[in-house]
N, C-alpha and C positions, 0 to 999 in steps of 0.2 A: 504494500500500500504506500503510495504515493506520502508529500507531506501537502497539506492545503493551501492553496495558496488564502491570506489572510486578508479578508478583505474590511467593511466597515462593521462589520458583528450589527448587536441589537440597535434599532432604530426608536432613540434616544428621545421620541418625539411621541406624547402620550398617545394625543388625538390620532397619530397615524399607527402605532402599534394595536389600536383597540381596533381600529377600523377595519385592518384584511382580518383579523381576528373573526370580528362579527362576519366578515366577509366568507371565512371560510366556515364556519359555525353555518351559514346558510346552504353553503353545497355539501354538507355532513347530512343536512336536513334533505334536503334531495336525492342525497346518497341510499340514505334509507328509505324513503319515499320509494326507490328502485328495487332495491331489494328485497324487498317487500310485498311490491305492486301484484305479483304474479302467483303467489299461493290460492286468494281467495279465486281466482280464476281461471285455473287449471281444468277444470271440467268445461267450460265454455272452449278453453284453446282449443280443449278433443275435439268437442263439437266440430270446431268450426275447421278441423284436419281432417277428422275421420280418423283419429288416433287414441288408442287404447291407454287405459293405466302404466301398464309396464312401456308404451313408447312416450309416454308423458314424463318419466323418469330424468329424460333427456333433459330438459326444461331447468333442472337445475345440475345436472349433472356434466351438462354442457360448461353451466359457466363457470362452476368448479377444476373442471380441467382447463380453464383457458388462463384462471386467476395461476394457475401451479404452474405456469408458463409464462407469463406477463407481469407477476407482483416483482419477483425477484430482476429480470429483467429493468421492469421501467425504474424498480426504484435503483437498480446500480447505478442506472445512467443518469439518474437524478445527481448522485454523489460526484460523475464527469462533466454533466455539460449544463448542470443546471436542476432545481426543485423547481421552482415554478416552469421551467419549459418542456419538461417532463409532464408534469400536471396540465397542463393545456394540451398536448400528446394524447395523455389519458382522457382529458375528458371530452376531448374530439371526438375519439371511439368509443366514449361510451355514448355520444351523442349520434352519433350513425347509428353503432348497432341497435338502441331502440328506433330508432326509425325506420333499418331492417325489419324487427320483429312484429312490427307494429303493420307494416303496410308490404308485410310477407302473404306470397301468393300459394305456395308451398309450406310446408311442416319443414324438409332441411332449410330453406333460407331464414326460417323464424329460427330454427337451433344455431343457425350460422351468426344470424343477430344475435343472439342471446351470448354466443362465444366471443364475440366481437367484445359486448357489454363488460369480461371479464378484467378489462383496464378498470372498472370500477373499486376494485380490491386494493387497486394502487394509492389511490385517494390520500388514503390517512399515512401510510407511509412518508408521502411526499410534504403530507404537513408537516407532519412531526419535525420534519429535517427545516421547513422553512418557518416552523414554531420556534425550536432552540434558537436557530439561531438572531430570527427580528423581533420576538418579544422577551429576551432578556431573561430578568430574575424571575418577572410571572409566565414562565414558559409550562410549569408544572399545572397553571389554573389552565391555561390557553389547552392545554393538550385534553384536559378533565373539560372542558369545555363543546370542544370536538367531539369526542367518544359520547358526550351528553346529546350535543345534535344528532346524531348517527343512532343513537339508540332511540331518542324523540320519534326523528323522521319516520324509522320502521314501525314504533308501535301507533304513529298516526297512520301509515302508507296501507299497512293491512286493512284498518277497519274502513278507512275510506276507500279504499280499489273495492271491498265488498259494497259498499253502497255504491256507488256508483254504477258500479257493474249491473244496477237494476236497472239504469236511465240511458245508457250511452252503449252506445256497439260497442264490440270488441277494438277494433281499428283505431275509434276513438278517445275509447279508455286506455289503451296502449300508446297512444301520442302523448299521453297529458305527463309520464317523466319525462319523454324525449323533449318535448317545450320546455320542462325544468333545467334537462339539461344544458341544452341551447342557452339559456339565460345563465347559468355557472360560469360557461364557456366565456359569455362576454364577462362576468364577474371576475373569474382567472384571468384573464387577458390587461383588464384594466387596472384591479385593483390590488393584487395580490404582490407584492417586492419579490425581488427574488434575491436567492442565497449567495453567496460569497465562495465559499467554500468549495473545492473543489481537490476531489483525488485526480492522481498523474498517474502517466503507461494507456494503456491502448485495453478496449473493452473484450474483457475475455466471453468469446462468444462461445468460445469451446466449454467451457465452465457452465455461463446460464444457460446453451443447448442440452444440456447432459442430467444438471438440477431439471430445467423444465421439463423433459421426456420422463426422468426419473421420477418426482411428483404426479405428471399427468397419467404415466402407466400405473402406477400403485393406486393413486385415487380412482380411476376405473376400476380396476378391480376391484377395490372394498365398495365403490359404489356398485356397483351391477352382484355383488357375491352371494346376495338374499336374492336376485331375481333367475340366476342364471346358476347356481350352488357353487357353494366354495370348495367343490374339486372337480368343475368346469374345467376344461382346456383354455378360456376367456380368462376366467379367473385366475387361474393358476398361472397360466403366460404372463399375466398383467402382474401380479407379485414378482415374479424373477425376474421380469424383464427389468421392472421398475426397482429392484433390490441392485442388479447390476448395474447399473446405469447407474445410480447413487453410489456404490462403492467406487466404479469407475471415478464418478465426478471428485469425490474424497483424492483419491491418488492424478487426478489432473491436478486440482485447485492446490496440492502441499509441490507441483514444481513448476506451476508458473511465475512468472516474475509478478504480474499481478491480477491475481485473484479474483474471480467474481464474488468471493467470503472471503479472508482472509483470518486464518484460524486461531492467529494470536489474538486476535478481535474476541473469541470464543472463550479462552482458555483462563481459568483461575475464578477465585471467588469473586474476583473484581469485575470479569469479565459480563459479558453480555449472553453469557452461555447456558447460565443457572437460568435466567430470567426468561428467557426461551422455551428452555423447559419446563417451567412454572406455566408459561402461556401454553406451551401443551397441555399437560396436565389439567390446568381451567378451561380451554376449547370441547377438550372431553368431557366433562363437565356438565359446561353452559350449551352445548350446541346437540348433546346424545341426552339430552334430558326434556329436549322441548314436545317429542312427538309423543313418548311415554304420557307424558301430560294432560297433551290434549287427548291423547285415547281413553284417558283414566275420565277424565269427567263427561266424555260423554258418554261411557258403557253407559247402559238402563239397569238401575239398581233394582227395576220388579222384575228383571230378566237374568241378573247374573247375581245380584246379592249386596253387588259393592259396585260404588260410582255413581256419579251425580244427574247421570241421566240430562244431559242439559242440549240445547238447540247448538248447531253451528255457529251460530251469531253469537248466544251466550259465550258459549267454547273462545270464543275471540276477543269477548269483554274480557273472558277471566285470564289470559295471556296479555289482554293487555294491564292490569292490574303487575302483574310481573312485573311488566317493561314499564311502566310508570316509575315503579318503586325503584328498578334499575336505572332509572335517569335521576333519580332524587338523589341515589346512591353516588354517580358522576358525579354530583355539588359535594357531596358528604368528602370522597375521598380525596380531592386536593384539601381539604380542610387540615384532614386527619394528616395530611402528608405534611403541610407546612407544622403542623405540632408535633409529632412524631417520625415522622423520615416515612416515604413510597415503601419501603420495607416491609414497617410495621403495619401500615394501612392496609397492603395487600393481606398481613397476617390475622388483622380486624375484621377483613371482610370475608377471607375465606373460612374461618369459624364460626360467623354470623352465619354464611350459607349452607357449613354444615348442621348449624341448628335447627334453620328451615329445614332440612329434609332430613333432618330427623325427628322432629316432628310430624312431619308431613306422612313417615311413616308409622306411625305408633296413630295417629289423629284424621282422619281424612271421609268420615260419613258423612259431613255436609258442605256445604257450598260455603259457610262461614270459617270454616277452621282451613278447610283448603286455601280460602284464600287469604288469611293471615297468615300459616306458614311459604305462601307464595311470594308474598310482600317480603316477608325473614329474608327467604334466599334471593329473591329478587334482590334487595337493598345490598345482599352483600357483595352478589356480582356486581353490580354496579360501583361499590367500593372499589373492588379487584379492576373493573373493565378501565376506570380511570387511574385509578395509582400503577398500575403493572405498567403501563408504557412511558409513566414516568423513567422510572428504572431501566428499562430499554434502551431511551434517549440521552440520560446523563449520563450510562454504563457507555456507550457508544463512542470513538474518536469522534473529532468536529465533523469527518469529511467524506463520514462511512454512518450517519444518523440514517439514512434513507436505507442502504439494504439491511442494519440492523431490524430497522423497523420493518424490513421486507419481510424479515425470516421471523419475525414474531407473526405477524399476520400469517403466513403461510403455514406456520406452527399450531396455530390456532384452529384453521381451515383442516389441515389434515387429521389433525387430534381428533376433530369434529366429527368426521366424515368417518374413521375407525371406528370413535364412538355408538353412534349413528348405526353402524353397521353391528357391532359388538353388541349392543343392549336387543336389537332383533333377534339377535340369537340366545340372548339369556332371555326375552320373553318367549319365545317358541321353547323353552323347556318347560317352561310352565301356563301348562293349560287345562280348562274345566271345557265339559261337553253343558250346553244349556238342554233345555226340556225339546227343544227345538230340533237338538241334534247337530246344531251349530257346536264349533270348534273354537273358543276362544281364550285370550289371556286372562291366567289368573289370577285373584289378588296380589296372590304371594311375588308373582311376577313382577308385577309394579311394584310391589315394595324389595326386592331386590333390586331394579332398578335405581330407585330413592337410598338405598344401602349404598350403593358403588357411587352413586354422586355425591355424598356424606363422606366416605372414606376419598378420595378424589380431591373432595376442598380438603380435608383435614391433610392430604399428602399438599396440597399447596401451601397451606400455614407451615409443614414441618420444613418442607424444602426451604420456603422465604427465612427461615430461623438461621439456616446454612449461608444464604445469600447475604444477609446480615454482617457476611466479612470485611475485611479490608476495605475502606473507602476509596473510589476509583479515584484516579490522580485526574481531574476535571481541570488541571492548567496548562496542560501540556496541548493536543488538539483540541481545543473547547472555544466557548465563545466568550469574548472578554467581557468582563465587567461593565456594566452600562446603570443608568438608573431606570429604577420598578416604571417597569408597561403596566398600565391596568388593561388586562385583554375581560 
């Protein structure tokens, strides 16, 4: 890794440090708006394809192989040739690809949008690098800020794409991110500074070719390994492929001159490598615990015994009650960070979230208790989703904050996606036959689920306790001294 070259650091000027702040706090909100958009309207897509459940798969499984291929990427080249021109990059593609999907004549051209969209992932990466380094000392509120919009957006983008979805075609309702987009786009363009900071040597293409193929092969496979079985030829190829191709990438990236990672960046308690895998660990977590969820409140309790029996639409109030609490949690954890250190926040929040489901398992026959220990774990991921990328950003040299940030997101993503797959397979161990002669998950199921999410946070407080070493030397490639931004 290069040394940076050193340019004006934070932008010493209040009213302009709060401004692309708020600025980018609005395409966070959009971000999730996107992300979001496409759940409550999955059955409409088929419709209007003529495509079945298991090809409706694609739909997100599409943009998950495109992000495991483009996070790492866009954000290296963030760290060479710019954060914000990176960021207008991204959000170009993400503004095509919904307007692919959206006024796609075919099922592949909509998945092709949809993969396009996967620059979306890049987003927060790209802040975070143009956070550190223009708003200064409040760069820790500014980043809790961000992850606040981001979680906001999604838990408005869901319940709105379902309403809506009553009033306006499909074509329609799939314009209204792309016009968000498009309005980002000018928003990046105009008002957003860009970073200083910049790594030397030439971009290892051999490096993020090899991470990308190696990410996108294994996430198919754990995506498709519940529809296609996990000792599929599909499946089974997609692991080893994607296992080689990452070992490969390890043995490129330790002898090139430089690195698409660079593994000292990684190594030691100071490094940015615990922190990574704390983001793992929480991905699996937060992202293999959402469907359990919803499945759990809407079984019919006069048909199976247990669950809250509740409508679709309910189903989406009580998820959003979660995401609610997880954005109050966003304000919570820079709190707890500036009085206690990112550290111990993240160790605050992930024992609050293993409260909530522990709770959650022992208490859970009505729609009141469900949703107070939803609020518990809600509140503490939200702790965790804002303090943990603290940690990331100030663990990170000045001029490698962007693919730190890369490989925490794609950490996340992946954890997710195993997870996701992993809990399908501990609820298909457990199952009740109804009166019906229907096949379905058992309680006990769901609450081994809510088990492994409990021990999961509790292994993220133990690891943060490890992380807790040596404080990173933050003078050396950092961003100077300047006075408090209020972002």
């Amino acid at each position: 890794m290069g040394a940076p070259h050193i340019g004006a650091g934070p932008d010493k000027r209040l009213g302009v440090a709060a401004g692309f702040v708020g600025f980018l706090f609005a395409m966070e909100l959009s971000s999730g708006f996107l992300q979001a958009w496409f759940s409550p309207v999955l059955s409409a897509i088929g419709e209007k394809y003529s495509v079945g459940p298991a090809d409706l798969n694609w739909v997100q499984t599409s943009y998950l192989l495109a992000t495991a291929v483009l996070v790492p990427l866009l954000a290296k080249m963030g760290d060479q040739y710019g954060h914000k021109r990176m960021l207008v990059v991204a959000t170009a593609m993400v503004t095509i690809g919904s307007i692919v999907s959206a006024l796609a004549p075919t099922y592949g051209i909509f998945i092709l949008g949809r993969a396009i969209t996967g620059a979306l992932a890049a987003f927060l990466p790209l802040e975070f690098a143009i956070v550190r380094e223009r708003a200064g000392e409040q760069s820790g509120k500014a980043i809790g800020l961000l992850v606040g919009g981001l979680t906001l957006g999604a838990s408005v983008g869901v319940v709105l794409s379902g309403i809506l979805a009553s009033f306006l075609s499909l074509t329609v309702l799939l314009l209204v991110p792309a016009m968000l987009m498009k309005l980002a786009l000018v928003v990046v363009i105009f008002f957003v500074p860009e970073t200083t900071a910049r790594t030397t040597g030439r971009l290892d293409w051999a490096g993020a070719i090899l991470l990308g193929a190696g990410l996108a092969f294994a996430l198919f496979a754990i995506s498709t390994g519940n529809r296609f079985g996990w000792s599929s030829g599909p499946v089974l190829g997609g692991l080893l492929l994607g296992g080689a191709l990452l070992a490969l990438w390890v043995v490129v990236e330790r002898r090139v001159a430089s690195p698409l990672v660079d593994f000292a960046m990684l190594s030691g308690r100071a490094g940015v490598g615990l922190p990574i895998l704390l983001a793992a660990l929480f991905g699996a977590q937060l992202f293999g615990s959402q469907t359990p969820i919803a499945l759990f409140v809407g079984t019919d309790p006069a048909a199976a015994g247990f669950g809250l029996g509740l409508t679709s639409s309910m189903i989406g109030l009580v998820l959003v009650f979660a995401s609610i609490a997880a954005f109050a949690g966003t304000f919570v954890g820079p709190l707890l960070g500036a009085r206690v250190g990112d550290v111990t926040a993240v160790i605050v929040g992930a024992v609050t979230a293993a409260l909530g489901y522990a709770l959650l398992t022992v208490l859970h026959s009505d729609t009141v208790s469900v949703l107070a220990w939803l609020v518990v774990s809600g509140l503490g991921n939200g702790i965790i989703i804002a303090a943990l990328p603290n940690v990331v950003v100030a663990r990170a040299p000045r001029d490698s904050v962007g693919i730190a940030s890369g490989l925490y997101n794609s950490a996340r993503t992946v954890a997710g996606a195993i997870a996701g797959a992993s809990f399908t397979a501990v609820m298909s161990g457990f199952t009740a036959t109804l009166d019906s002669g229907s096949v379905i998950t058992s309680e006990a199921g769901y609450q081994a689920v809510w088990v492994i999410c409990g021990l999961l946070s509790l292994a993220v407080a133990g690891l943060a306790v490890v992380t807790r070493g040596p404080a990173p030397d933050r003078d050396a490639p950092t961003v100077p001294a300047a006075a408090p931004a209020e972002a």
